[in-house]
N, C-alpha and C positions, 0 to 999 in steps of 0.2 A: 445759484447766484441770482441776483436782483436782476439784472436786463432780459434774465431769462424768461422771467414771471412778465417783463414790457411787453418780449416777444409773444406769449402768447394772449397777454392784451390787443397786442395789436394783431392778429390771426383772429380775434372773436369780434374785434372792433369791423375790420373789416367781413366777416362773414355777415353781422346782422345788419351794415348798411346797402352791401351791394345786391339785395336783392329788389329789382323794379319793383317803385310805388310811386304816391300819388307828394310825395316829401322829393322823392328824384324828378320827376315830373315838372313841382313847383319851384327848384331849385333849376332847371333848365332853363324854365319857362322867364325866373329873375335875371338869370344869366344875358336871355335874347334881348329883354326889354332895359334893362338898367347897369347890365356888363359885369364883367368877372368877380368885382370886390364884393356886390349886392348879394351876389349868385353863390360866393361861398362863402358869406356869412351865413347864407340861409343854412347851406348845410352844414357849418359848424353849429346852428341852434340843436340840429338834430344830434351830432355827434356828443352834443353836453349830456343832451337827455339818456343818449345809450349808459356814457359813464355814468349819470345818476342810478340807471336803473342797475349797472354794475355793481355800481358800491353799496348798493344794496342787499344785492342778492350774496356779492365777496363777505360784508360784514356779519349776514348773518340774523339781520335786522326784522327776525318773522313778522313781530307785530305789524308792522308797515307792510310787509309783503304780503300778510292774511287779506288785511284791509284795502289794499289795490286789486287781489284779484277777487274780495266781494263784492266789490265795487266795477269790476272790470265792464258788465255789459252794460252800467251806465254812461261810463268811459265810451265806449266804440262806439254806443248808439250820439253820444255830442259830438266825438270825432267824426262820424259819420255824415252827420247831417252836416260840419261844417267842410268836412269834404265835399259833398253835393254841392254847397255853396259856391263853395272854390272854382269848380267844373261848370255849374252855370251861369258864371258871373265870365268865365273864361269863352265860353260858345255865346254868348252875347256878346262878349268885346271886340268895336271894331279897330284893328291897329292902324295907327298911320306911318308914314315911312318919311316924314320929313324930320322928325330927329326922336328918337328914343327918349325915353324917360331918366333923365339925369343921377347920377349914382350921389347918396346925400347922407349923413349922417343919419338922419331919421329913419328913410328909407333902410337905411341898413338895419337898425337897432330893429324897424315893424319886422323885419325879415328875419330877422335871430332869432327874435322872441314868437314870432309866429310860428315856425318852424320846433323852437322849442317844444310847446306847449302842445302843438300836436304830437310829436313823437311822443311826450308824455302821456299823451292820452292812450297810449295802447299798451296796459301795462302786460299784455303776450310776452311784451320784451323781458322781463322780469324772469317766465316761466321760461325762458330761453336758454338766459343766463344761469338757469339755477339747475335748469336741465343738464347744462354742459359742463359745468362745476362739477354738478355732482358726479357723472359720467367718467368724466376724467382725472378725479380722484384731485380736482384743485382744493376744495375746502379742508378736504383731510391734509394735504401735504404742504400748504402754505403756513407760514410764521404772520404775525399780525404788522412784521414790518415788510413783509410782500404786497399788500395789499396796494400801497400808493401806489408800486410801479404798478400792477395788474390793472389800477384805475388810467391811471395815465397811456397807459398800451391800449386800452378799450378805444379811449380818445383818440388816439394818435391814429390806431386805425381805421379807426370810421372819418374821420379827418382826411384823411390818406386819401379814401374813395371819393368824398366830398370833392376835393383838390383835382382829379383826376376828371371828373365828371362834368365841373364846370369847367374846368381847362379846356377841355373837348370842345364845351359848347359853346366859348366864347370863341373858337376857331372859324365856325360859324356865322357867327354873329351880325358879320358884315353882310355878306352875302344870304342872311335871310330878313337883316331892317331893311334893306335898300329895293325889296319889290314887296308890294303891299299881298300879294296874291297867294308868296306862301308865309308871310308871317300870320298872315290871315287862315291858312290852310293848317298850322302849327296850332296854335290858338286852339282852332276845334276841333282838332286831335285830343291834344291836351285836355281841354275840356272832356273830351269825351271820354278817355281815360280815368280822369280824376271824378267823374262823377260813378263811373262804375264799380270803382275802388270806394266812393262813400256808401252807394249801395250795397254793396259788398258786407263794409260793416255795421251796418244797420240790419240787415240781412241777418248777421254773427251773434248781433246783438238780443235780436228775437230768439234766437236759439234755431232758426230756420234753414241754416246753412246744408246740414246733412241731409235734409228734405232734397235740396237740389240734383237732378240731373248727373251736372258739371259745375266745377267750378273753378275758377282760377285764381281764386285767391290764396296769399300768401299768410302765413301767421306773424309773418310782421309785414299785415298790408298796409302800415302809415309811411311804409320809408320806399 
Protein backbone atom coordinates (compact mmCIF):
# COMPACT_ATOMS: atom_id res chain seq x y z
CA UNK A 1 0.00 0.00 0.00
CA UNK A 2 0.79 3.74 -0.47
CA UNK A 3 1.88 4.85 3.35
CA UNK A 4 3.95 2.12 3.26
CA UNK A 5 6.22 3.45 0.45
CA UNK A 6 5.92 7.34 3.03
CA UNK A 7 7.16 5.03 5.56
CA UNK A 8 10.15 4.18 4.15
CA UNK A 9 10.48 7.63 2.69
CA UNK A 10 10.52 8.76 5.73
CA UNK A 11 13.24 5.96 7.29
CA UNK A 12 15.67 7.29 4.20
CA UNK A 13 14.63 10.85 4.88
CA UNK A 14 15.71 10.58 8.16
CA UNK A 15 18.91 8.38 7.84
CA UNK A 16 20.71 10.98 5.23
CA UNK A 17 19.78 14.09 7.49
CA UNK A 18 20.96 12.90 10.90
CA UNK A 19 24.14 12.44 10.17
CA UNK A 20 26.62 15.71 11.92
CA UNK A 21 27.56 18.45 9.25
CA UNK A 22 28.32 21.75 8.59
CA UNK A 23 23.98 22.16 7.31
CA UNK A 24 23.27 20.84 11.29
CA UNK A 25 25.77 23.12 12.61
CA UNK A 26 24.35 26.12 10.44
CA UNK A 27 20.82 25.38 11.22
CA UNK A 28 21.87 25.39 15.24
CA UNK A 29 23.96 28.23 14.89
CA UNK A 30 20.15 30.13 13.00
CA UNK A 31 18.49 28.68 15.79
CA UNK A 32 20.74 30.64 18.70
CA UNK A 33 20.88 33.85 16.83
CA UNK A 34 17.40 34.49 15.20
CA UNK A 35 15.06 31.48 17.04
CA UNK A 36 13.25 28.38 16.10
CA UNK A 37 11.14 29.53 12.89
CA UNK A 38 14.78 31.03 11.25
CA UNK A 39 16.49 27.77 12.45
CA UNK A 40 13.97 25.39 10.86
CA UNK A 41 13.53 26.98 7.85
CA UNK A 42 17.07 26.57 7.29
CA UNK A 43 16.74 22.91 7.72
CA UNK A 44 13.66 22.56 5.66
CA UNK A 45 15.94 24.22 2.64
CA UNK A 46 17.88 21.08 3.28
CA UNK A 47 15.17 18.47 3.67
CA UNK A 48 13.85 19.93 -0.11
CA UNK A 49 17.09 19.20 -1.49
CA UNK A 50 17.14 15.46 -0.17
CA UNK A 51 13.56 15.07 -1.93
CA UNK A 52 15.00 16.63 -4.93
CA UNK A 53 17.77 14.42 -5.12
CA UNK A 54 15.05 11.59 -4.23
CA UNK A 55 13.10 12.04 -7.03
CA UNK A 56 15.64 11.83 -8.91
CA UNK A 57 17.24 9.01 -8.18
CA UNK A 58 13.11 7.19 -7.54
CA UNK A 59 12.36 8.39 -11.35
CA UNK A 60 15.06 7.01 -12.85
CA UNK A 61 16.25 10.20 -14.37
CA UNK A 62 19.98 8.91 -15.56
CA UNK A 63 20.73 11.78 -17.80
CA UNK A 64 20.57 14.20 -14.86
CA UNK A 65 22.14 11.88 -12.59
CA UNK A 66 25.20 11.11 -15.12
CA UNK A 67 25.56 14.85 -15.22
CA UNK A 68 25.60 15.72 -11.27
CA UNK A 69 27.91 13.10 -10.59
CA UNK A 70 30.47 14.35 -13.57
CA UNK A 71 30.20 17.27 -12.37
CA UNK A 72 30.33 16.31 -8.63
CA UNK A 73 34.05 17.52 -7.67
CA UNK A 74 33.18 20.82 -9.01
CA UNK A 75 30.30 20.65 -6.80
CA UNK A 76 32.23 19.84 -3.46
CA UNK A 77 35.13 21.83 -4.25
CA UNK A 78 32.24 25.40 -4.43
CA UNK A 79 30.45 23.75 -1.66
CA UNK A 80 33.70 23.59 -0.08
CA UNK A 81 35.05 26.75 -0.24
CA UNK A 82 31.71 28.28 0.70
CA UNK A 83 31.77 26.18 3.68
CA UNK A 84 35.23 27.57 4.59
CA UNK A 85 33.44 30.70 4.20
CA UNK A 86 30.81 30.15 6.55
CA UNK A 87 33.48 28.80 9.41
CA UNK A 88 35.56 31.97 8.99
CA UNK A 89 33.06 34.43 8.89
CA UNK A 90 31.70 32.46 12.15
CA UNK A 91 35.30 32.58 14.22
CA UNK A 92 35.49 36.21 13.40
CA UNK A 93 32.05 37.03 14.66
CA UNK A 94 31.83 38.83 17.58
CA UNK A 95 28.20 38.15 19.38
CA UNK A 96 26.60 40.55 21.53
CA UNK A 97 24.07 39.63 24.16
CA UNK A 98 21.75 42.58 24.26
CA UNK A 99 19.25 41.28 21.88
CA UNK A 100 19.58 38.56 19.13
CA UNK A 101 19.12 39.15 15.64
CA UNK A 102 15.30 39.34 14.99
CA UNK A 103 13.45 36.44 13.06
CA UNK A 104 12.10 38.21 9.60
CA UNK A 105 10.70 37.11 6.46
CA UNK A 106 13.97 37.81 4.57
CA UNK A 107 16.06 36.35 6.93
CA UNK A 108 14.06 33.29 6.71
CA UNK A 109 13.64 32.93 2.86
CA UNK A 110 18.27 33.83 2.87
CA UNK A 111 18.08 30.59 5.29
CA UNK A 112 15.88 28.29 3.10
CA UNK A 113 17.49 29.03 0.06
CA UNK A 114 21.00 28.99 1.56
CA UNK A 115 20.59 25.77 2.99
CA UNK A 116 19.08 24.74 -0.14
CA UNK A 117 21.61 25.19 -2.47
CA UNK A 118 24.29 23.75 -0.44
CA UNK A 119 22.83 20.50 0.28
CA UNK A 120 22.40 20.53 -3.53
CA UNK A 121 25.69 20.85 -3.95
CA UNK A 122 26.83 17.57 -2.84
CA UNK A 123 25.34 15.45 -5.22
CA UNK A 124 26.98 12.11 -2.87
CA UNK A 125 23.27 12.49 -1.89
CA UNK A 126 22.04 11.12 -5.23
CA UNK A 127 24.59 8.08 -5.00
CA UNK A 128 23.10 7.44 -1.65
CA UNK A 129 19.71 7.25 -2.68
CA UNK A 130 20.38 5.08 -5.64
CA UNK A 131 22.51 3.05 -3.53
CA UNK A 132 19.76 2.09 -1.21
CA UNK A 133 17.04 1.76 -3.91
CA UNK A 134 18.75 -0.29 -5.54
CA UNK A 135 19.88 -2.41 -2.45
CA UNK A 136 16.57 -2.96 -1.36
CA UNK A 137 14.98 -3.80 -4.36
CA UNK A 138 12.63 -0.14 -4.21
CA UNK A 139 13.04 0.65 -8.10
CA UNK A 140 12.15 -2.96 -8.99
CA UNK A 141 9.06 -3.29 -6.64
CA UNK A 142 7.44 0.23 -6.88
CA UNK A 143 4.45 1.23 -9.40
CA UNK A 144 5.00 4.77 -10.76
CA UNK A 145 2.06 5.88 -8.45
CA UNK A 146 4.47 5.01 -5.26
CA UNK A 147 6.62 7.33 -6.19
CA UNK A 148 4.86 10.71 -4.63
CA UNK A 149 4.42 9.16 -1.45
CA UNK A 150 8.30 7.75 -1.36
CA UNK A 151 9.09 11.59 -2.35
CA UNK A 152 7.03 13.01 0.30
CA UNK A 153 8.33 10.35 3.19
CA UNK A 154 11.91 11.49 1.97
CA UNK A 155 10.76 14.95 3.06
CA UNK A 156 8.85 14.38 5.86
CA UNK A 157 11.74 12.49 7.34
CA UNK A 158 14.54 14.72 7.03
CA UNK A 159 11.89 17.32 8.24
CA UNK A 160 11.30 15.15 11.25
CA UNK A 161 15.11 15.54 12.25
CA UNK A 162 15.31 19.22 11.12
CA UNK A 163 12.12 19.76 13.64
CA UNK A 164 13.80 17.80 16.38
CA UNK A 165 17.29 19.43 16.10
CA UNK A 166 16.16 23.02 16.19
CA UNK A 167 13.60 22.25 18.96
CA UNK A 168 16.49 21.16 21.04
CA UNK A 169 18.37 24.11 20.32
CA UNK A 170 15.97 26.64 20.81
CA UNK A 171 15.63 25.07 24.49
CA UNK A 172 18.82 26.56 24.78
CA UNK A 173 18.72 29.58 23.41
CA UNK A 174 18.05 31.69 26.21
CA UNK A 175 20.59 30.73 28.31
CA UNK A 176 23.28 30.78 25.72
CA UNK A 177 22.09 34.87 24.10
CA UNK A 178 22.12 36.14 27.70
CA UNK A 179 26.19 35.61 28.42
CA UNK A 180 28.40 36.88 25.70
CA UNK A 181 31.25 34.38 26.78
CA UNK A 182 29.60 31.16 25.50
CA UNK A 183 27.64 32.47 22.59
CA UNK A 184 30.94 33.68 21.94
CA UNK A 185 32.59 30.27 22.76
CA UNK A 186 29.62 28.53 20.47
CA UNK A 187 30.53 30.70 17.57
CA UNK A 188 34.16 29.31 17.28
CA UNK A 189 33.23 26.04 17.85
CA UNK A 190 30.91 26.23 15.05
CA UNK A 191 33.35 27.95 13.10
CA UNK A 192 35.69 25.60 13.63
CA UNK A 193 33.62 22.73 12.69
CA UNK A 194 32.37 24.12 9.59
CA UNK A 195 35.57 25.08 8.34
CA UNK A 196 36.84 21.68 8.64
CA UNK A 197 34.00 20.09 7.01
CA UNK A 198 34.74 22.83 4.00
CA UNK A 199 38.23 21.45 3.96
CA UNK A 200 37.19 18.23 4.09
CA UNK A 201 35.39 18.81 0.76
CA UNK A 202 37.92 20.43 -1.09
CA UNK A 203 40.23 17.87 0.19
CA UNK A 204 37.26 15.26 -1.71
CA UNK A 205 37.31 17.41 -4.35
CA UNK A 206 41.13 17.07 -5.40
CA UNK A 207 40.69 13.37 -5.09
CA UNK A 208 43.11 13.67 -1.96
CA UNK A 209 41.03 12.32 0.49
CA UNK A 210 42.38 8.57 0.57
CA UNK A 211 45.87 9.93 0.69
CA UNK A 212 44.85 10.98 4.38
CA UNK A 213 45.98 9.31 7.61
CA UNK A 214 42.36 9.72 9.05
CA UNK A 215 39.56 11.15 8.27
CA UNK A 216 36.30 12.09 9.62
CA UNK A 217 34.42 12.93 7.08
CA UNK A 218 31.08 11.87 6.19
CA UNK A 219 29.71 11.07 2.49
CA UNK A 220 27.18 13.28 3.05
CA UNK A 221 29.50 15.97 4.76
CA UNK A 222 26.96 19.05 3.63
CA UNK A 223 24.20 17.96 6.18
Amino acid sequence: MSWKWMVKGILLGLSIAAPLGPVSILCVKKTMISGFKTGLLSGLGAATADAVYGSIAGLGLSALTNFLIEYKTVLQAIAGLFICFLGIKSLLHTPTTERSEPHSRECSLNSYAGTLLLTLSNPMTIVFFLGVFGASGILLSHTSSDIPFLIVGVFLGSALWWVCLTGTASLFRINMTVERSKLSLFNKLSGMVMLYFGLIALIQSLGLLNSLPFSLGFINYLE
